[in-house]
LOTORZA-73032 format. One record per residue (C-alpha): residue in three letters; x, y, z. Coordinates in steps of 0.1 Angstrom, whole numbers, padded with zeros to 4 digits, always signed. Layout:
BEGIN
AlaXYZ...
//
This chain:
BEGIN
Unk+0000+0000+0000Unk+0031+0025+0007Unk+0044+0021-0028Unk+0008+0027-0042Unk+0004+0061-0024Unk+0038+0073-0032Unk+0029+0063-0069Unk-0002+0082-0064Unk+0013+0113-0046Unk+0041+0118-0078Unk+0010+0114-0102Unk-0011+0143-0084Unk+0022+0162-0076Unk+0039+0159-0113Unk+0004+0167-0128Unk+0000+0201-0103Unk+0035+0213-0109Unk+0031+0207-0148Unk+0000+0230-0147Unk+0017+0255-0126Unk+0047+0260-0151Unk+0024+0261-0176Unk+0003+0287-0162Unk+0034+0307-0155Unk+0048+0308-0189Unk+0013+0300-0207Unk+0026+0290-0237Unk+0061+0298-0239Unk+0073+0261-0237Unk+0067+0262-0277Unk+0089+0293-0284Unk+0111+0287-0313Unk+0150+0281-0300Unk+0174+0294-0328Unk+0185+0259-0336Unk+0152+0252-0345Unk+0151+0287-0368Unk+0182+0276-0386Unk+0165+0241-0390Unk+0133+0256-0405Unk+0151+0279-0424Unk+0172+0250-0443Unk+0145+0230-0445Unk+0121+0251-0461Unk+0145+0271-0480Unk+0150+0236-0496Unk+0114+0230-0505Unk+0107+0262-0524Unk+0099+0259-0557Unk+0128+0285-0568Unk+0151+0311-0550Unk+0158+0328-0582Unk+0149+0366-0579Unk+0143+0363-0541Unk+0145+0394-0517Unk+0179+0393-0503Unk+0181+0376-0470Unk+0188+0404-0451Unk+0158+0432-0445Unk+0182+0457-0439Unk+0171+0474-0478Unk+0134+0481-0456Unk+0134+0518-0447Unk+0129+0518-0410Unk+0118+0556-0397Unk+0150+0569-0373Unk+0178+0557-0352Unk+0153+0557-0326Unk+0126+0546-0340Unk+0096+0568-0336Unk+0068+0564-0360Unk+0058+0595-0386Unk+0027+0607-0380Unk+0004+0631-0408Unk-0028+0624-0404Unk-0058+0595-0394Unk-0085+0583-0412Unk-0108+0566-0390Unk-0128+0534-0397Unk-0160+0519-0382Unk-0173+0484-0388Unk-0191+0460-0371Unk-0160+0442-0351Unk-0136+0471-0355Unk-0129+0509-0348Unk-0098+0518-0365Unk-0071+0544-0374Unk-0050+0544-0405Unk-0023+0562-0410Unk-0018+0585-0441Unk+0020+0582-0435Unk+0030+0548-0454Unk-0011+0536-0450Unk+0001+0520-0416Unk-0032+0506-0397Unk-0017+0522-0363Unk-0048+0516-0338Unk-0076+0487-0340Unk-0098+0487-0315Unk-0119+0455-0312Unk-0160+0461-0304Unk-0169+0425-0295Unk-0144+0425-0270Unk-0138+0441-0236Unk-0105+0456-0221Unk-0084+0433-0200Unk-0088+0460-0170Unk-0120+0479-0180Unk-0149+0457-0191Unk-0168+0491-0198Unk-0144+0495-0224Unk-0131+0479-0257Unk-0100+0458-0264Unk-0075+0477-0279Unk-0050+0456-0301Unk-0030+0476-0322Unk-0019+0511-0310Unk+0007+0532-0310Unk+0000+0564-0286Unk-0004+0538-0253Unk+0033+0541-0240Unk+0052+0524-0240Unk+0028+0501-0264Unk+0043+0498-0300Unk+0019+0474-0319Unk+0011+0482-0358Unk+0005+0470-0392Unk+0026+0483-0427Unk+0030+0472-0456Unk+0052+0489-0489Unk+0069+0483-0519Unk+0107+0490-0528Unk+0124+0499-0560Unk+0118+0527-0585Unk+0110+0554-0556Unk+0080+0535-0549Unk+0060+0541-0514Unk+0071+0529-0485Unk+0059+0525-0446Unk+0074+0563-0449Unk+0056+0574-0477Unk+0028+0601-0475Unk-0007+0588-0493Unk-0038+0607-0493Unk-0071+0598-0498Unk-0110+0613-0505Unk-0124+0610-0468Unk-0111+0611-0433Unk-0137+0585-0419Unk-0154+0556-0433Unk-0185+0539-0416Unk-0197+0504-0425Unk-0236+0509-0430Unk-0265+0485-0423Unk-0268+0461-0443Unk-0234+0468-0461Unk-0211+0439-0464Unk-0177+0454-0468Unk-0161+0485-0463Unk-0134+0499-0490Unk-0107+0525-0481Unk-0087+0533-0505Unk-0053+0554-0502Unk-0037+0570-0533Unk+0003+0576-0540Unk+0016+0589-0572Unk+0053+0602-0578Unk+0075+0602-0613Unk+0047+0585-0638Unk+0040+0554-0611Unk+0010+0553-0593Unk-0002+0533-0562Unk-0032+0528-0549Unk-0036+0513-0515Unk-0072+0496-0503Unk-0080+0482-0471Unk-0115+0463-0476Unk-0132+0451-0447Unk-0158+0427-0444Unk-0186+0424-0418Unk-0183+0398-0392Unk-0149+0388-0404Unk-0116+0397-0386Unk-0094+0395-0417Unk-0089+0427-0436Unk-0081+0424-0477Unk-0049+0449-0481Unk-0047+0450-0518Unk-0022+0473-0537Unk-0029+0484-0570Unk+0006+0497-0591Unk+0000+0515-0624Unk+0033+0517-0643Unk+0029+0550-0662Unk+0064+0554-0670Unk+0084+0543-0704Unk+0103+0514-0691Unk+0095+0486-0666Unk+0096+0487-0633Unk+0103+0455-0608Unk+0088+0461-0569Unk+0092+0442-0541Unk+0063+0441-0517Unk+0069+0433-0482Unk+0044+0434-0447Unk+0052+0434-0417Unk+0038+0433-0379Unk+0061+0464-0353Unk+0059+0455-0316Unk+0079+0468-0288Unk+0089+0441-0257Unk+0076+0456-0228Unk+0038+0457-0235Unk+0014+0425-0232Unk+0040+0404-0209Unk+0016+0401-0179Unk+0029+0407-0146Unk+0060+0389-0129Unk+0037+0364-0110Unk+0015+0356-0139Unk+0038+0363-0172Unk+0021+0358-0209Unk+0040+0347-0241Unk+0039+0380-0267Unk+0065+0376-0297Unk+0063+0365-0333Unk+0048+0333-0350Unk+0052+0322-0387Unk+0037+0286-0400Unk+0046+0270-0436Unk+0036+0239-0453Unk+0072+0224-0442Unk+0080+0238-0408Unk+0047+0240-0396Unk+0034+0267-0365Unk+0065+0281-0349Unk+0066+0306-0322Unk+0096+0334-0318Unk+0107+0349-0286Unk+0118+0384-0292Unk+0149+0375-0273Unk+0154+0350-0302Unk+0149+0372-0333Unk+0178+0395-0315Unk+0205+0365-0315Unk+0193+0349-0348Unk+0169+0368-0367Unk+0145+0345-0390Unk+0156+0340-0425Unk+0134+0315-0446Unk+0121+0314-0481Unk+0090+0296-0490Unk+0059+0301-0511Unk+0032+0298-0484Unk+0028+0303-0450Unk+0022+0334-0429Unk+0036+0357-0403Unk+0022+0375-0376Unk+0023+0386-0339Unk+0016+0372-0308Unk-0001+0374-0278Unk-0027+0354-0252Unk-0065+0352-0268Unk-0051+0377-0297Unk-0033+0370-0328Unk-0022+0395-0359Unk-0006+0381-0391Unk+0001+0385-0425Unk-0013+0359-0450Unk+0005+0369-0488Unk-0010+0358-0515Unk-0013+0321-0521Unk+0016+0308-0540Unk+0040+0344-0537Unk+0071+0333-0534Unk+0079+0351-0499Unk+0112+0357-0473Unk+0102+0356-0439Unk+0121+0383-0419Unk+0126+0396-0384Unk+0148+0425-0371Unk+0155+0446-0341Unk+0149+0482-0347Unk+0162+0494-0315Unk+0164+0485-0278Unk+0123+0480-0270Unk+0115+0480-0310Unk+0112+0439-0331Unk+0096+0439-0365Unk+0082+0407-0380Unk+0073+0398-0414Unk+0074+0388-0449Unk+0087+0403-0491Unk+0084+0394-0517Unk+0098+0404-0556Unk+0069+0407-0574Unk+0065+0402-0617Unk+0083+0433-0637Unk+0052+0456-0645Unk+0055+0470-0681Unk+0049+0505-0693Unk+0011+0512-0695Unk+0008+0479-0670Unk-0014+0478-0638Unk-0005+0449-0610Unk-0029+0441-0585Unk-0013+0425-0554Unk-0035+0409-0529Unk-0027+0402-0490Unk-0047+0399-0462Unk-0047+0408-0427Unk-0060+0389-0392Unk-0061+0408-0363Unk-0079+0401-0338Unk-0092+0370-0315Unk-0082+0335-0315Unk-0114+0326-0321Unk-0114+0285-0337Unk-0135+0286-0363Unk-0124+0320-0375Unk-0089+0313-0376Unk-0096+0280-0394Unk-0119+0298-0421Unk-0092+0324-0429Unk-0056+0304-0433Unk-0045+0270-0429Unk-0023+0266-0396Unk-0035+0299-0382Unk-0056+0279-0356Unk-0025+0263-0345Unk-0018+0306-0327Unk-0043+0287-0301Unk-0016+0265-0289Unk-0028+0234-0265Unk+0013+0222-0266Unk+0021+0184-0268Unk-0013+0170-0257Unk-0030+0191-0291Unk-0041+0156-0303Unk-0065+0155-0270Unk-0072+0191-0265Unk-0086+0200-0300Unk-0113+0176-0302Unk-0120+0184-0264Unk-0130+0219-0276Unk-0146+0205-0303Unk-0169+0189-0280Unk-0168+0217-0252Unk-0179+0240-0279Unk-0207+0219-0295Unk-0223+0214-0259Unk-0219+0257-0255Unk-0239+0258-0285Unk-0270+0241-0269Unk-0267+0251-0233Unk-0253+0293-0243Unk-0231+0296-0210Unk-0195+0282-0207Unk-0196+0271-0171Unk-0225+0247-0179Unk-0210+0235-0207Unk-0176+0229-0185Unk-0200+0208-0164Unk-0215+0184-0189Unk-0183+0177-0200Unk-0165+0170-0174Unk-0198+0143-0164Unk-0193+0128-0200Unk-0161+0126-0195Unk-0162+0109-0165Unk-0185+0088-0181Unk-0159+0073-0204Unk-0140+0067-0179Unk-0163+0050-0154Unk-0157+0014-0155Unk-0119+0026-0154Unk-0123+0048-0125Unk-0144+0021-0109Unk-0113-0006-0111Unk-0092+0020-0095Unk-0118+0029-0065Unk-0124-0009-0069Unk-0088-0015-0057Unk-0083+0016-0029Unk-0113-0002-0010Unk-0103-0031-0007Unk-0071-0013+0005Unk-0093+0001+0025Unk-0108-0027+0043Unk-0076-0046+0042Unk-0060-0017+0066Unk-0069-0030+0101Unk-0056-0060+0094Unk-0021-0043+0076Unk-0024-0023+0110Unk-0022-0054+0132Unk+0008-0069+0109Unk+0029-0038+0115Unk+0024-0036+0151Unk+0036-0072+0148Unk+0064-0071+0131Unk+0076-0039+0141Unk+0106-0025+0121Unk+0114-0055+0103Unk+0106-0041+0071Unk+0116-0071+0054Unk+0087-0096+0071Unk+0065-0069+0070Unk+0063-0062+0028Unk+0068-0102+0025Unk+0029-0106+0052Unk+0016-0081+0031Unk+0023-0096-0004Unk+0011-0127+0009Unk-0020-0110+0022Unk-0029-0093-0011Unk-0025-0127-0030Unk-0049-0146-0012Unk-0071-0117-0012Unk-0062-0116-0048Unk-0056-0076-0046Unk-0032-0058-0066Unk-0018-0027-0047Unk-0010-0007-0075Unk-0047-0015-0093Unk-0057+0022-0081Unk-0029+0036-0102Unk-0032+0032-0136Unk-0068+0045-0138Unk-0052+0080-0125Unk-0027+0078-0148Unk-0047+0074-0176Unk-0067+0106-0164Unk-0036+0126-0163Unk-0031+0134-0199Unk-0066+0146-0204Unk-0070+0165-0172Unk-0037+0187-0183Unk-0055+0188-0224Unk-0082+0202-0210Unk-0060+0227-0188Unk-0047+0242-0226Unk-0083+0243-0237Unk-0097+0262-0207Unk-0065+0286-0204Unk-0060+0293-0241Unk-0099+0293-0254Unk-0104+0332-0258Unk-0143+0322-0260Unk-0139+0317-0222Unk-0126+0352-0220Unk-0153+0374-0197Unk-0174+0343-0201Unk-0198+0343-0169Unk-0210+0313-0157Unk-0236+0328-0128Unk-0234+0349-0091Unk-0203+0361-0083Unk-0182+0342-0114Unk-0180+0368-0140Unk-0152+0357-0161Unk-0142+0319-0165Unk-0106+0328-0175Unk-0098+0348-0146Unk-0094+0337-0107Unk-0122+0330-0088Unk-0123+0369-0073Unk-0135+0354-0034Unk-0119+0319-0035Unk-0148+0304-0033Unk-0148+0270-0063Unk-0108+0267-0049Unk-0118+0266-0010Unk-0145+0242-0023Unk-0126+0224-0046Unk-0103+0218-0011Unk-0129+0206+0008Unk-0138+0182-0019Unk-0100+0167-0015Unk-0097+0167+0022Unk-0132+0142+0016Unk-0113+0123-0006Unk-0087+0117+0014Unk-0112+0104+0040Unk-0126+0078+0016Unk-0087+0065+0007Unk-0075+0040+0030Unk-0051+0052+0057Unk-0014+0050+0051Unk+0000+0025+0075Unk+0035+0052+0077Unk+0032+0076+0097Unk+0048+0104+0077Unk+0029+0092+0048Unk+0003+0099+0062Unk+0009+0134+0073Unk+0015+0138+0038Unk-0015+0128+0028Unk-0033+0149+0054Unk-0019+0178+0041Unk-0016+0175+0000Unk-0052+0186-0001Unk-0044+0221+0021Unk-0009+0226+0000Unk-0024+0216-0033Unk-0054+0241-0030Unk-0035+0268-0025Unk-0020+0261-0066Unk-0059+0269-0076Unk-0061+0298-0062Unk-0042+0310-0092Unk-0062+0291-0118Unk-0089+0304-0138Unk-0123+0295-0125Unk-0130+0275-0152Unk-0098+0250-0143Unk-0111+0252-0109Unk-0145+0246-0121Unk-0134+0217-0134Unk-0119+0200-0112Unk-0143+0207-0083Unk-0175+0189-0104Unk-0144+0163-0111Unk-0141+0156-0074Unk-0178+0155-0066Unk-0183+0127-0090Unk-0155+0112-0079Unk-0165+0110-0045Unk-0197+0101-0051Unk-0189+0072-0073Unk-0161+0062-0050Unk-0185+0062-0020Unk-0208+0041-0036Unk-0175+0016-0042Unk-0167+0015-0009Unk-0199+0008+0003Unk-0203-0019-0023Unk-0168-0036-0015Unk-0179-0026+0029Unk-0210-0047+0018Unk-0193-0076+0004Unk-0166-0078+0034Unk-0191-0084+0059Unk-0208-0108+0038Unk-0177-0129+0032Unk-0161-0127+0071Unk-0197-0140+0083Unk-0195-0167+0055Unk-0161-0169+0071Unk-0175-0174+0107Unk-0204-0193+0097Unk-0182-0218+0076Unk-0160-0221+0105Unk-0189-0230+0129Unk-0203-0253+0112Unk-0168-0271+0108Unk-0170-0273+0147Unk-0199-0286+0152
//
């Protein structure tokens, strides 16, 4: 029974400390290492259909403002749509401030969720695009254009800005389109050649953020850098740290690269089959820049080139990010146990459509879940009462032999084979659980749906702490219970430790969302009950076979 609950005890403990690393780096396990940069960069470099008349490797030809880096400023269109209020630049066309309306602010729900902005110091977070070669326009480049607001009307299902350049004979038209109930933006360029020989530009886009902003705090940090995904390498995730010691370098003809941050992603998607050079650079101390050029078909004299790209910004919603790229819905990153945690959500987010609150839906799936593994969980409870009913009797053999270790395991094995026990039977069933309980961690802590979700009373938001302790300091109690219904550890230290665990392990979930917490408390509940109704089953069956025992015994007397 000893080795059983230490086995037990590193399961529980391993699983809790798993969840608390992960909670304090949420996410930053999967940050690409600069090994694994160089390896992608080989590697997809390799597959590309051809590196002839690719950008040069190094972005250093992209005009980057000052030494400093401050961004130039002329004037702001603004732009209302349905999900967005936003601020373009007229200075290179830059989308400097998006502002999302379905969504509330981390620290003021009476306000909105402000993504991309640039006056919020020491917040550096925007959007360019431009073209190089021939004088074209750059991120630097003044545009104008025929209104200084745009509002998306009832009924209307996109919204076209468009932003004008012309210098030299060459024209460039810029248009942002934007689409109702859709979080990606079409950024088109149109470039009219209207000199007398050809001209040959390279587009490029690209995501600016600084490295203070979006980290968390100390006690709770968040992952914020860059991302890119390909066909070859597959979803990849940058530290900022990373792109200063080896900045990104790889050439491929799909893919996409973008920014970011917990519930919120922002990248840029070129157009399908563009061959493209992923790039990242440090502008300055604070300042990163991610993103992606390309050297587009020579246009000829009298020639107009369209160039289509598009833009996500916004939340990490599933089925959005699914609809818009492929691997974009990999930004929502559930780590190694992905293969669990996806169709998990799946499910979690089929029952939310029927019930229309997140908290119930957390609770129907944790009862079907532990309705799959019922019979399981019933071997294991199974097994920890006959323990159970077997610990008077491993009582009496220790007071017996005393310190004599050596009898004492060699009584006890004999005791569980002719009771035909196995001590470790309670064991496995746990261990089984494990991996899903920790998939369903990812799901809870990275599904922006649960963001502000309210479940009912005091709960407002599933994804943040439980603001008066209350589902942890019951999700305690319901462990301290369990620990009643285990069979008593015949060591005495064992089972101090064992008295405690519940009161020390609390304390992890009182820095959980309440949705984790939620969890596990309606987890426990079922547990207990179905492990109380084992006991009393196996209790049941004791006392029939010792008066069977007794019975047979007198009857051999007489």
């Amino acid at each position: 029974m000893d080795t059983r609950r230490l086995v037990l005890f590193v399961i529980f403990s391993m699983s809790i400390l798993m969840l608390w690393d992960a909670w304090q780096r949420q996410h930053a396990p999967a940050e690409a290492t600069i090994s694994q940069v160089a390896a992608d960069s080989a590697a997809v470099n390799q597959s590309a259909v051809s590196t002839a008349g690719a950008p040069a490797a190094s972005p250093s030809d992209l005009p980057i403002g000052n030494a400093d880096y401050k961004l130039l400023s002329g004037q702001r269109i603004q732009v209302t749509t349905d999900l967005f209020k936003a601020d373009i630049e007229t200075v290179g066309g830059d989308l400097r401030r998006l502002e999302l309306l379905k969504h509330r602010a981390s620290d003021d729900e009476k306000a909105n969720f402000v993504l991309l902005d640039d006056a919020a110091k020491p917040m550096v977070y925007v959007a360019q695009t431009g073209l190089i070669g021939a004088d074209l326009p750059t991120h630097n480049s003044t545009f104008t254009s025929s209104a200084s607001s745009y509002q998306m009307a009832d009924g209307q299902d996109s919204l076209a800005v468009r932003l004008s350049w012309a210098n030299n004979g060459v024209t460039v038209d810029k248009i942002y389109t934007f689409h109702r109930n859709r979080y990606d933006i079409d950024v088109n360029y149109e470039i009219k050649n209207g000199t007398a020989v050809a001209i040959a530009p390279t587009v490029y886009y690209q995501i600016v953020h600084d490295i203070e902003s979006n980290q968390g705090s100390k006690v709770m940090p968040v992952f914020t850098g860059g991302s890119y995904y390909t066909e070859a390498t597959k979803f990849k995730k940058l530290a900022f740290k990373d792109m200063a010691k080896e900045p990104l370098n790889i050439t491929t003809n799909n893919g996409w690269v973008g920014l970011l941050q917990h519930y919120f992603v922002s990248a840029w998607i070129p157009k399908d089959g563009l061959e493209r050079k992923f790039y990242t650079e440090k502008l300055s101390d604070k300042i990163y820049r991610i993103g992606t050029k390309s050297t587009l078909s020579a246009i000829a004299p009298g020639a107009t080139l369209t160039v289509p790209a598009r833009l996500f910004s916004g939340p990490q919603t599933k089925h959005d990010l699914k609809a818009t790229a492929p691997g974009l819905e990999y930004t929502v990153d559930y780590g190694w146990l992905t293969v669990i945690a996806s169709p998990l959500f799946w499910l979690l987010d089929k029952i939310h459509s029927l019930v229309k609150n997140w908290g119930v839906a957390i609770i129907l799936l944790t009862i079907l879940i532990k309705a799959a593994f019922f019979k399981l969980s019933a071997s294991g409870y199974r097994s920890m009462a006959q323990m159970r009913e077997l610990a008077p009797r491993l009582q009496s053999m220790k007071e017996k032999f005393g310190d004599d270790r050596q009898k004492m395991q060699m009584a006890m094995m004999d005791l569980y084979k002719k009771e035909k026990i196995n001590p470790m039977g309670g064991c496995f069933p746990i261990l089984i659980q494990v991996p899903v309980f920790i998939a369903l961690y990812w799901v809870l802590l990275g599904s922006v749906e649960l963001r502000h979700a309210p479940f009912f009373g005091w709960i407002k938001d599933l994804s943040a702490i439980d603001p008066y302790y209350i589902l942890p300091i019951l999700m305690g109690s319901t462990m301290i219970i369990q620990t009643k219904l285990n069979p008593k550890p015949t060591d005495p230290m064992q089972a101090k430790i064992m008295t405690w665990m519940p009161v020390v392990f609390s304390v992890f979930f009182f820095f959980f969302p309440a949705g984790l917490v939620l969890y596990w408390l309606v987890n426990n509940v079922l547990s207990i009950a179905q492990q109380w109704y084992v006991n009393k089953m196996i209790h049941a069956e004791s006392l029939l076979k010792k008066q069977g025992n007794h019975h047979h015994k007198n009857t051999g007397e007489h």
